[in-house]
C-alpha positions as CSV (number, residue, x, y, z in Angstrom):
1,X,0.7,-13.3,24.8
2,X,3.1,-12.6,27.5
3,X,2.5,-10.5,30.7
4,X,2.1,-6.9,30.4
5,X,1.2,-7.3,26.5
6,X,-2.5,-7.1,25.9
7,X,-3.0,-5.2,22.7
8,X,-2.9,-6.0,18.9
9,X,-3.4,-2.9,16.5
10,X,-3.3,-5.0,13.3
11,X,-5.7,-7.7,12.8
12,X,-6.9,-10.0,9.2
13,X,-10.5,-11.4,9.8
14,X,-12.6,-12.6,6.9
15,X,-11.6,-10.9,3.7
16,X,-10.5,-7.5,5.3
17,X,-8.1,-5.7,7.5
18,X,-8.7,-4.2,10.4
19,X,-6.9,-1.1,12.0
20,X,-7.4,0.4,15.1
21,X,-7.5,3.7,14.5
22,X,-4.4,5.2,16.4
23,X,-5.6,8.9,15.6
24,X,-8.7,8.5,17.9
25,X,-6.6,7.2,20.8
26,X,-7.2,7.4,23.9
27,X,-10.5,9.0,23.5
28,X,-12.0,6.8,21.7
29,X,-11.0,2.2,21.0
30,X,-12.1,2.6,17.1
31,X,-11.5,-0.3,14.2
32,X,-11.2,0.5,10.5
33,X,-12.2,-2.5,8.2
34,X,-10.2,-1.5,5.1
35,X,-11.4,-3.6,1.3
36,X,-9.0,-2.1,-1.3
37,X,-5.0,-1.2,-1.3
38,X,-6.3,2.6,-1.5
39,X,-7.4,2.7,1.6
40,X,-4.5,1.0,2.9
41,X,-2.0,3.5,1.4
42,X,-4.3,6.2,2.7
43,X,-4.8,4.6,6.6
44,X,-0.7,4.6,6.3
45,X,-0.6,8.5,5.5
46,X,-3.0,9.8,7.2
47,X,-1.3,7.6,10.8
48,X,-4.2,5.4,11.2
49,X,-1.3,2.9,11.4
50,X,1.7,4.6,12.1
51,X,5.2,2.9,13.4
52,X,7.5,1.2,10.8
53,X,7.2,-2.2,11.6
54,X,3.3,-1.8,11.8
55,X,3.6,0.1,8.7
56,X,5.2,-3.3,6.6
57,X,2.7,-6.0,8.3
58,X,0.3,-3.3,6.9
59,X,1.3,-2.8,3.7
60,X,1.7,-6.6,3.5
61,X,-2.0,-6.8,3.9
62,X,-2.6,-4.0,1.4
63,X,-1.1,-6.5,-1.6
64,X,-3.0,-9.3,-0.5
65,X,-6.6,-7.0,-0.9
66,X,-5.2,-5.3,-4.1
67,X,-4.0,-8.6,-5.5
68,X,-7.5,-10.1,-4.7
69,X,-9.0,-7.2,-6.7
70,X,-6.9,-7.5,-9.5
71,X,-7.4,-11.1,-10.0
72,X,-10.8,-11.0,-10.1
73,X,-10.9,-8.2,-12.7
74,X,-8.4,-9.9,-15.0
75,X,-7.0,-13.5,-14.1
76,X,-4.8,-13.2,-17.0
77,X,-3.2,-9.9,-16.1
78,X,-3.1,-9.4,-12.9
79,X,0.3,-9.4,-11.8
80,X,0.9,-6.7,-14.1
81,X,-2.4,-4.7,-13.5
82,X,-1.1,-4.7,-9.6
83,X,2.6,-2.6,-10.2
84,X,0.8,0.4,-10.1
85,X,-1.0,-0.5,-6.7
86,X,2.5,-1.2,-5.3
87,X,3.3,1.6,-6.1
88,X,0.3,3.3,-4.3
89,X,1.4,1.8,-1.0
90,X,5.4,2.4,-1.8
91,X,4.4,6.4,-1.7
92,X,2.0,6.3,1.4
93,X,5.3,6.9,4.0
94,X,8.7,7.3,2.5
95,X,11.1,6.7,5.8
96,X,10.2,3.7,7.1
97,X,12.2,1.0,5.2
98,X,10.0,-1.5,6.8
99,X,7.1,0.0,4.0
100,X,9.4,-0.7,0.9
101,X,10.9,-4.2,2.8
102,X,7.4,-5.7,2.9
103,X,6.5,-4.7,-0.5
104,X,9.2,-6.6,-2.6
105,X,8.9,-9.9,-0.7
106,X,5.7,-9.7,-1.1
107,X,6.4,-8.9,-4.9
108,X,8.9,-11.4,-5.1
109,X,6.1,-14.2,-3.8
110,X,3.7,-12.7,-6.3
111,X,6.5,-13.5,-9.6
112,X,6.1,-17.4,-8.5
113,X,2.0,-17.5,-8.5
114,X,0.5,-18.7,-11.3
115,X,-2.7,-19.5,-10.0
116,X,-5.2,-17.4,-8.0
117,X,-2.8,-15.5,-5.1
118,X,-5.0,-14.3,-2.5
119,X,-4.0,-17.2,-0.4
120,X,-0.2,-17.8,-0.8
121,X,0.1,-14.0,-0.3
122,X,-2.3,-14.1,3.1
123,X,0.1,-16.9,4.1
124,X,3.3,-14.6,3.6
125,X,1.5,-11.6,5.1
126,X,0.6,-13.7,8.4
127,X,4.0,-15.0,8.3
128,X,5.4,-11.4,8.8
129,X,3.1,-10.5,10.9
130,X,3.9,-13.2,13.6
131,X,7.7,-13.0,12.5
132,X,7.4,-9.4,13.9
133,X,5.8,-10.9,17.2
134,X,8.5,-13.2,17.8
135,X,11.0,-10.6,17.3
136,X,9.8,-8.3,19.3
137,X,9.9,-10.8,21.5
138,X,13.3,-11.5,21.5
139,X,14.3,-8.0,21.2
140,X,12.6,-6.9,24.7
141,X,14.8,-10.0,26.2
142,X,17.9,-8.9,24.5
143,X,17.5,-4.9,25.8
144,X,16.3,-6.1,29.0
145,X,19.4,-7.9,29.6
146,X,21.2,-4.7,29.3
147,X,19.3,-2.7,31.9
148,X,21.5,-3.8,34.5
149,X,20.2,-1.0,37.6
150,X,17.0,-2.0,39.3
151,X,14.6,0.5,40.8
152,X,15.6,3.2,38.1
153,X,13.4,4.7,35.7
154,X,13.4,5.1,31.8
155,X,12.5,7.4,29.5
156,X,10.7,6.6,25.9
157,X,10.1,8.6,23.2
158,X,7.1,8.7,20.3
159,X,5.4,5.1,20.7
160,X,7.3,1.9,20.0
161,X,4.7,-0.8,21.4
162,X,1.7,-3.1,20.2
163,X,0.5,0.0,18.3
164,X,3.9,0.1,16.4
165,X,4.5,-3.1,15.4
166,X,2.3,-6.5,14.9
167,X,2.8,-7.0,19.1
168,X,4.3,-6.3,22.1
169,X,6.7,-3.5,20.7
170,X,10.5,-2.7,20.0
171,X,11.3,-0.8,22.7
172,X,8.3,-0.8,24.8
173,X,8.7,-4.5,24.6
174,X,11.9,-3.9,26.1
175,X,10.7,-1.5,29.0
176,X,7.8,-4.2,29.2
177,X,10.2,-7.3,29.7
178,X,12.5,-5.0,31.7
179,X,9.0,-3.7,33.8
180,X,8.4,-7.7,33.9
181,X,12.0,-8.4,35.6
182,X,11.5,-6.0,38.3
183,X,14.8,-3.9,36.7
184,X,12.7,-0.6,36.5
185,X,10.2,1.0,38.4
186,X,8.7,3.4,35.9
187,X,8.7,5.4,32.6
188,X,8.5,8.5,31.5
189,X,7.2,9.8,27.8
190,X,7.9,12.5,26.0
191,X,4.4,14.0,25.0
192,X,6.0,13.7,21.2
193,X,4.6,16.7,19.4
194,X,2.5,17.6,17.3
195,X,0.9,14.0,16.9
196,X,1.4,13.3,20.6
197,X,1.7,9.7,20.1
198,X,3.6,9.7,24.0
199,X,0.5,11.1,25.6
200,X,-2.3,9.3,23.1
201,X,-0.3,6.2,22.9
202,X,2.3,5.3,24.9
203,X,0.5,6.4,28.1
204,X,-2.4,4.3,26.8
205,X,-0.5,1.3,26.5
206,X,1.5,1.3,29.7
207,X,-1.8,2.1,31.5
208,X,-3.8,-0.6,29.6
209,X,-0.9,-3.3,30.9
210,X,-0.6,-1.4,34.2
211,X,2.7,0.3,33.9
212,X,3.8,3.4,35.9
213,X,4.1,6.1,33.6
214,X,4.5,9.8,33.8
215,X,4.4,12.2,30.8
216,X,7.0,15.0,29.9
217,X,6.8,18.0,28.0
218,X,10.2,17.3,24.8
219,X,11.8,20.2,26.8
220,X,11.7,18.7,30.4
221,X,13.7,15.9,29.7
222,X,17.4,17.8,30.2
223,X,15.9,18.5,33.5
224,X,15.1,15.2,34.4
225,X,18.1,13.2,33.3
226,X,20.4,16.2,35.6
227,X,17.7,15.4,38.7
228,X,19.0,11.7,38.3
229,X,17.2,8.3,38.6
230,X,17.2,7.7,34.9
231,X,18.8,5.0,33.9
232,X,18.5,5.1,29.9
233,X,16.7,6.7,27.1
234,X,14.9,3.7,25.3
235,X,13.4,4.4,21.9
236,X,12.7,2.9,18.3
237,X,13.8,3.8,14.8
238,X,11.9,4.1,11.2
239,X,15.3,3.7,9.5
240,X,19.1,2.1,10.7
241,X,21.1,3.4,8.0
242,X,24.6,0.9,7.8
243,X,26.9,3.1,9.8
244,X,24.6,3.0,12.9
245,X,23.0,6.1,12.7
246,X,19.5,6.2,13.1
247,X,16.3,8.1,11.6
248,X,13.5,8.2,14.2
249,X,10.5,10.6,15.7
250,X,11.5,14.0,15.6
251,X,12.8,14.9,18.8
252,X,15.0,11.9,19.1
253,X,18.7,13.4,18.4
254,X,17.8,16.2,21.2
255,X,16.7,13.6,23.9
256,X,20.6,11.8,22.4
257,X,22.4,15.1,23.0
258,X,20.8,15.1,26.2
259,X,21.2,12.0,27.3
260,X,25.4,12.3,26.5
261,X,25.7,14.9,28.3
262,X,23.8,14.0,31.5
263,X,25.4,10.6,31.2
264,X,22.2,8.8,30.5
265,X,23.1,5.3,28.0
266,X,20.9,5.6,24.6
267,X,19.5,2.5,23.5
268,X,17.5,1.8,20.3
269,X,15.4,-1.0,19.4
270,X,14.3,-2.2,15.9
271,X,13.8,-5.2,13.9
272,X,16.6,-5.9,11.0
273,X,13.8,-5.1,8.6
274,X,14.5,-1.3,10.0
275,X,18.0,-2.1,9.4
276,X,19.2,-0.1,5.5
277,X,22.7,-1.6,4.3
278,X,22.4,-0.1,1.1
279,X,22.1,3.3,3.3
280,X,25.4,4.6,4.2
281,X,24.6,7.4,6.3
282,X,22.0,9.0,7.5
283,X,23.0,12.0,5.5
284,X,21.0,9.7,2.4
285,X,17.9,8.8,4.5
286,X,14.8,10.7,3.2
287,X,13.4,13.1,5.9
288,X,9.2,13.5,5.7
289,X,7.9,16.5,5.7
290,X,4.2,17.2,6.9
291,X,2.1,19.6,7.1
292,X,2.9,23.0,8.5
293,X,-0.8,22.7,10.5
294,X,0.5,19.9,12.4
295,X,2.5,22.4,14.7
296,X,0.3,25.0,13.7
297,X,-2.9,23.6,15.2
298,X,-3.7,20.9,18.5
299,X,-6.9,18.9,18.5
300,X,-8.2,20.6,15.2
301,X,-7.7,23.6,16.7
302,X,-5.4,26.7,15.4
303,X,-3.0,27.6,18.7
304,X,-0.4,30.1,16.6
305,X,-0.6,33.6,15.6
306,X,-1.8,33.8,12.6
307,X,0.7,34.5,9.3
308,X,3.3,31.9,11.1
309,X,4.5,29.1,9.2
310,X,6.1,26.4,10.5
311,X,9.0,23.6,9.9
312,X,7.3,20.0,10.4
313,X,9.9,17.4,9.7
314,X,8.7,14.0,11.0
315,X,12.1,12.5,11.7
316,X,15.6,13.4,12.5
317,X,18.7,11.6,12.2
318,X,20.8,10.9,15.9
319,X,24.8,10.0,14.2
320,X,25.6,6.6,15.9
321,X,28.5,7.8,18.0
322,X,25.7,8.8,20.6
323,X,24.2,5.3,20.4
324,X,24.9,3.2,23.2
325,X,23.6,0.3,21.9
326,X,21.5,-1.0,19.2
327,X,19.0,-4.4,19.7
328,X,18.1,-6.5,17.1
329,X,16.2,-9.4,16.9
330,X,19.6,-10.6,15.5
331,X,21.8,-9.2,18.3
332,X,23.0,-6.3,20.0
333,X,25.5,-4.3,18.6
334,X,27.1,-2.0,21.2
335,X,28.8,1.4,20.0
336,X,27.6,1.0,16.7
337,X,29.7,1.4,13.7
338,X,29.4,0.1,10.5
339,X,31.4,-3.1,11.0
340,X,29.7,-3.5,13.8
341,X,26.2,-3.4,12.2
342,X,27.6,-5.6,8.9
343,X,28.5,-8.7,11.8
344,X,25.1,-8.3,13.7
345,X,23.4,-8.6,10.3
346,X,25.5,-11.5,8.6
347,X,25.0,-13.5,12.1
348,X,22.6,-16.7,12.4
349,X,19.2,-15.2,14.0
């Protein structure tokens, strides 16, 4: 592990997967040992696991328990009997490309196995999980590199770090190689309503790996970019659609606006996995909806008047010509457009 990276969400010991539960954070350190692809699909739902790269090492694991179930009930049938288990986990979060990604090469691995497959699919599940790793890796040098103003701050939205991804993070491993290199002093989060995964996770994270970070109320940010002293809004994506626009956390296309306007740069950070070619625009990327008790409740308690509904979109869509720059493992594509996006993801890694 490198500096300032000290936490793995995702973990394969034995014959089952273990999550740490993200929706007991910070309160409580909690590990899930999950046995069948059901509970998978539902630990994806329900944000056990949440983050779209996390999501795909996740679901990864998920095929290799369900296809270790299925060949011990019927050797002979198997690869068959498992379609409908893929398509368990394909329905657990509909955004995050990374989900359906994961899913056919792991069913694309599964058409060549003739023999028993737990293994060879535990092999390729690994593999993507420490693909991830490395990316992340290279990502956090890649955006670092582009934070050129030292003793500046940052602000992040949602959570983008260990707890996202298989390690280190997309663009908290860019704050935490940028943290690393002495080009920032600090970051702010957005709290990130209503699952607060700034102030449960983020926070957490930069605290565990003791990084200065203040949290934000969503609607404080304006006011903080006009005060000065931020250098760039830094956050993740759950879907790149080909044209450069991007699908993340709701409440990202405000903090874009914002960040315009106030002359803030706007950088997001996501493996090519995240990366849709077959998506246009994000006009065609499919927007979750949750439940209206998200917003209307906090903590498992109701905070609205009663008879209110609410509108509980998990994503929205921030149109590329307010991207500064998107990192890749792959490269970075600066002002992205889809010509742009077509070279970064036709170049050598």
């Amino acid at each position: 592990m490198k500096q300032h990276d000290t936490i793995r969400a995702i973990t394969w010991r034995g014959d089952s997967l273990f999550l740490l539960d993200q929706r007991r954070l910070p309160q409580q350190v909690t590990e899930l040992e999950l046995h069948t692809v059901t509970e998978v699909a539902q630990a994806i739902t329900d944000m056990v696991v949440r983050g779209a790269p996390a999501i795909g090492i996740t679901a990864a694991y998920g095929v290799v328990l369900a296809a270790s179930q299925r060949y011990r009930e019927n050797p002979a049938e198997w690869q068959s009997l498992i379609q409908s288990d893929l398509d368990i986990l394909a329905a657990s979060r509909p955004t995050a490309v990374n989900l359906f990604w994961a899913i056919e090469k792991m069913r694309a691995l599964m058409d060549t196995i003739e023999t028993d497959p737990r293994e060879p699919l535990l092999t390729a599940a690994r593999e993507i999980h420490e693909q991830d790793i490395a990316a992340n890796y290279r990502m956090g040098r890649l955006g670092a590199d582009l934070i050129e103003t030292s003793e500046l701050a940052v602000l992040t939205h949602c959570n983008t770090g260990s707890l996202a991804t298989g390690g280190f993070g997309t663009a908290l491993g860019v704050i935490r190689e940028a943290y690393e290199d002495g080009r920032m002093r600090s970051v702010y989060a957005d709290e990130t309503r209503p699952w607060l995964q700034g102030a449960r996770l983020t926070a957490w994270e930069l605290v565990q790996d003791n990084i200065p970070v203040s949290l934000l109320v969503e609607g404080a940010a304006a006011s903080l970019m006009r005060q000065g002293g931020i250098s760039w809004v830094i956050v993740g994506s759950d879907r790149i659609a080909a044209n450069g626009d991007v699908a993340n956390k709701i409440g990202t296309y405000s903090l874009a606006v914002n960040a315009r306007y106030h002359g803030v740069k706007f950088m997001v950070v996501a493996p090519t996995t995240t990366v849709d070619m077959d998506c246009p625009s994000g006009q065609q990327i499919p927007i979750e909806q949750r439940d209206s008790g998200e917003v209307l409740g906090c903590g498992g308690q109701v905070i609205a008047a009663s008879g209110a509904s609410a509108w509980n979109p998990a994503f929205d869509v921030t149109p590329a010509e307010l991207v500064d720059a998107i990192v890749t493992e792959k490269g970075v594509v600066l002002n992205p457009d889809e010509a742009g996006m077509r070279r970064m993801m036709a170049s050598e890694d």
